[in-house]
C-alpha positions as CSV (number, residue, x, y, z in Angstrom):
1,X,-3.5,-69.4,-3.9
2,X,-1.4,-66.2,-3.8
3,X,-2.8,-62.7,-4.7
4,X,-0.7,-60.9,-7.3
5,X,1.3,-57.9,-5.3
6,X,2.2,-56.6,-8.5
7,X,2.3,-52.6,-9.0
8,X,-0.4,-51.4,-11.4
9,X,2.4,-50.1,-13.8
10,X,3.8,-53.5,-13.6
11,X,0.7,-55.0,-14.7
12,X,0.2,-52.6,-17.4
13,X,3.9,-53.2,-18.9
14,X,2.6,-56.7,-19.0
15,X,-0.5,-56.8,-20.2
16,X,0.8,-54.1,-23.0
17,X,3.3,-57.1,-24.1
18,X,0.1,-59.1,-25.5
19,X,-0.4,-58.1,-28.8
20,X,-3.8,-56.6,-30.4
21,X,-4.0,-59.2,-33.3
22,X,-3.4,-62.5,-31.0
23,X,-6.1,-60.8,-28.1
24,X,-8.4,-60.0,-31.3
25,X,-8.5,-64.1,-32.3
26,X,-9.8,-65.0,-28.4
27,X,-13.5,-64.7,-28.3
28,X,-14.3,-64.6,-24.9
29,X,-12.6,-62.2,-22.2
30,X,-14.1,-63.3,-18.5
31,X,-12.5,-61.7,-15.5
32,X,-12.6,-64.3,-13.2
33,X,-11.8,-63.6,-9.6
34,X,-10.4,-65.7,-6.8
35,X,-13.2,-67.2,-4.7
36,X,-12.3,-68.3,-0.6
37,X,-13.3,-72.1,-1.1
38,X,-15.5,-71.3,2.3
39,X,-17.3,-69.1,0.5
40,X,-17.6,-71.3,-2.3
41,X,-18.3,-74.1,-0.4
42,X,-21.8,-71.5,0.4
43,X,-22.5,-70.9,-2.8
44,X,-26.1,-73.0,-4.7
45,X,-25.0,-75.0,-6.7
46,X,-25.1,-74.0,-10.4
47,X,-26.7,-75.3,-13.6
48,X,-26.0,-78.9,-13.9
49,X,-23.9,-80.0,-17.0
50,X,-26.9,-82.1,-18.5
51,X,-29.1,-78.8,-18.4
52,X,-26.2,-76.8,-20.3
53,X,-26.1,-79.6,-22.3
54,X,-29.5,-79.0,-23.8
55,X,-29.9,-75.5,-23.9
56,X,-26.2,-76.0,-26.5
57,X,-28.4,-78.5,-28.6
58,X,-31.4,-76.6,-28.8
59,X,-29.5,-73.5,-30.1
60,X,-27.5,-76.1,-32.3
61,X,-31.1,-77.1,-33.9
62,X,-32.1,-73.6,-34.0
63,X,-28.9,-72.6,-36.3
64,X,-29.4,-75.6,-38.5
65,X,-33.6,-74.5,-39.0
66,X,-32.8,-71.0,-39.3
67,X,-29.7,-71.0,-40.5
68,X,-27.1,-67.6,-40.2
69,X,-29.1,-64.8,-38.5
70,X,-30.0,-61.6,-39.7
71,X,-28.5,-58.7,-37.5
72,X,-30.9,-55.6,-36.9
73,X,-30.0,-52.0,-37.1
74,X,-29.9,-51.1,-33.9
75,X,-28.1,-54.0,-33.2
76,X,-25.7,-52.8,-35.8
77,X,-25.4,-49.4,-34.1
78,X,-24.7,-51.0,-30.7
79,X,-21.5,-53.0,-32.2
80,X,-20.5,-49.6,-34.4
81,X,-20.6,-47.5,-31.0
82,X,-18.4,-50.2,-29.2
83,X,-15.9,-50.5,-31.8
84,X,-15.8,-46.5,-31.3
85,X,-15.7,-46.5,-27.8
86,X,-13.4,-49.3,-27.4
87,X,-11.2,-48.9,-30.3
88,X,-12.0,-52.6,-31.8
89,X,-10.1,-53.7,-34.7
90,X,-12.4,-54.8,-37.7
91,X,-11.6,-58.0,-36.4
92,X,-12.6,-57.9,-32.9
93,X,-16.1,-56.3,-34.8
94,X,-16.4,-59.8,-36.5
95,X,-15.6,-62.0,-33.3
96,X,-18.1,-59.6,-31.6
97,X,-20.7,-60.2,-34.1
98,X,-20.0,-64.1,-34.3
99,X,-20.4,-64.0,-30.2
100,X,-23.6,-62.1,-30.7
101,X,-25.1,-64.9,-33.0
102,X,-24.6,-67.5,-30.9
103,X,-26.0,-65.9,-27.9
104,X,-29.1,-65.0,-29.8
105,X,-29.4,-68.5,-30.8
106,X,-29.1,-69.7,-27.1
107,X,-31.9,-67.6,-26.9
108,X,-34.0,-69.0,-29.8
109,X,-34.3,-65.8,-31.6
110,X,-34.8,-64.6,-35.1
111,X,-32.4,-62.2,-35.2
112,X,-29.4,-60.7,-34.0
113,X,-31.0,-57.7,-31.2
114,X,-28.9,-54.6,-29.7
115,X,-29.2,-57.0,-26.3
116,X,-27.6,-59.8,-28.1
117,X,-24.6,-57.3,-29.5
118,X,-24.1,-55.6,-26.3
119,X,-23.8,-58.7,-24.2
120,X,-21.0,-60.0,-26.7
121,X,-19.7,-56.7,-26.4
122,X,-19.5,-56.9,-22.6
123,X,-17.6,-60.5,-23.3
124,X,-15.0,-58.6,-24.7
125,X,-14.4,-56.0,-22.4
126,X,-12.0,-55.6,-18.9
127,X,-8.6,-56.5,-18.8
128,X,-8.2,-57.3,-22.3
129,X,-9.5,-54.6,-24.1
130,X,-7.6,-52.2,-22.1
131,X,-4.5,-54.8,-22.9
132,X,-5.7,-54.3,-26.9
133,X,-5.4,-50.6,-26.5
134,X,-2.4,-50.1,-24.5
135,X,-0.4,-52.7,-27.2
136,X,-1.6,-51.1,-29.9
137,X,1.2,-47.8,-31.1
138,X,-1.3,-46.1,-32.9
139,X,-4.0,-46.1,-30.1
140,X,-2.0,-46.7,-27.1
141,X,0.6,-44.8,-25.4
142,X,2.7,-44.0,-27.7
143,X,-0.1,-41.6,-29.2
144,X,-0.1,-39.7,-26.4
145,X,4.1,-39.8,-25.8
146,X,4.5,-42.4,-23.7
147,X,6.5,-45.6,-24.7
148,X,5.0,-48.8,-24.7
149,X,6.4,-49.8,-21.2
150,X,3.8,-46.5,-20.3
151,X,7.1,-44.3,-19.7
152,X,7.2,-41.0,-21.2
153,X,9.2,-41.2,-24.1
């Protein structure tokens, strides 16, 4: 596999072309970096599939017992600071909050914590929240003069 020997300002013109609203609808936003397969070939193996397996059906029969989740102040506060910090569309709020759910029912709780909310937080961040904020006119670069390529205007 080939590394990218793209310039950053290359990158940025295209990570600016994804737009806010399509980036808002995906979920999840993993950085995933290349591994050498030697080292890979090193690395413990990792949970197997029939262990993931029940963990997702325990949290499935938790949701159907308990049913939607109750979200505590503090972790209200966390997702209100992140959508602040991040500049999160109402949208990417939601998504945030749905992720934060479901990671506190894969962890059997009774309600939605600050840990919970800032994990699904950290799911969103990295390269596409900085994509979110350099596509978007109003909190991009165009704000600060710059066009949306990142040239001054």
């Amino acid at each position: 596999m080939r590394e990218c020997r793209c310039s950053d300002g290359a990158v940025m013109r295209y990570r600016a072309r994804l737009s806010g609203p399509l980036l808002d609808r995906i979920d999840l936003h993993v950085a995933v970096p290349s591994v050498d397969f030697a080292e890979l070939r090193r690395m413990p193996a990792g949970e197997s599939s029939a262990v993931v397996r029940e963990r997702v059906l325990a949290a499935i029969e938790h949701r159907c017992r308990v049913g939607e989740l109750g979200v505590s102040e503090d972790a209200h506060v966390q997702l209100e600071a992140a959508a602040a910090r991040f500049v999160m569309s109402a949208r990417a709020m939601e998504r945030s909050l749905a992720v934060a759910r479901t990671i506190a029912h894969l962890k059997l709780a009774d309600r939605v914590t600050a840990e919970h909310a800032a994990q699904a937080v950290q799911f969103r961040g990295g390269v596409a929240a900085d994509a979110v904020a350099a596509a978007a006119p109003s909190r991009g670069g165009e704000a600060r003069g710059e066009g949306r390529d990142g040239d001054a205007l």
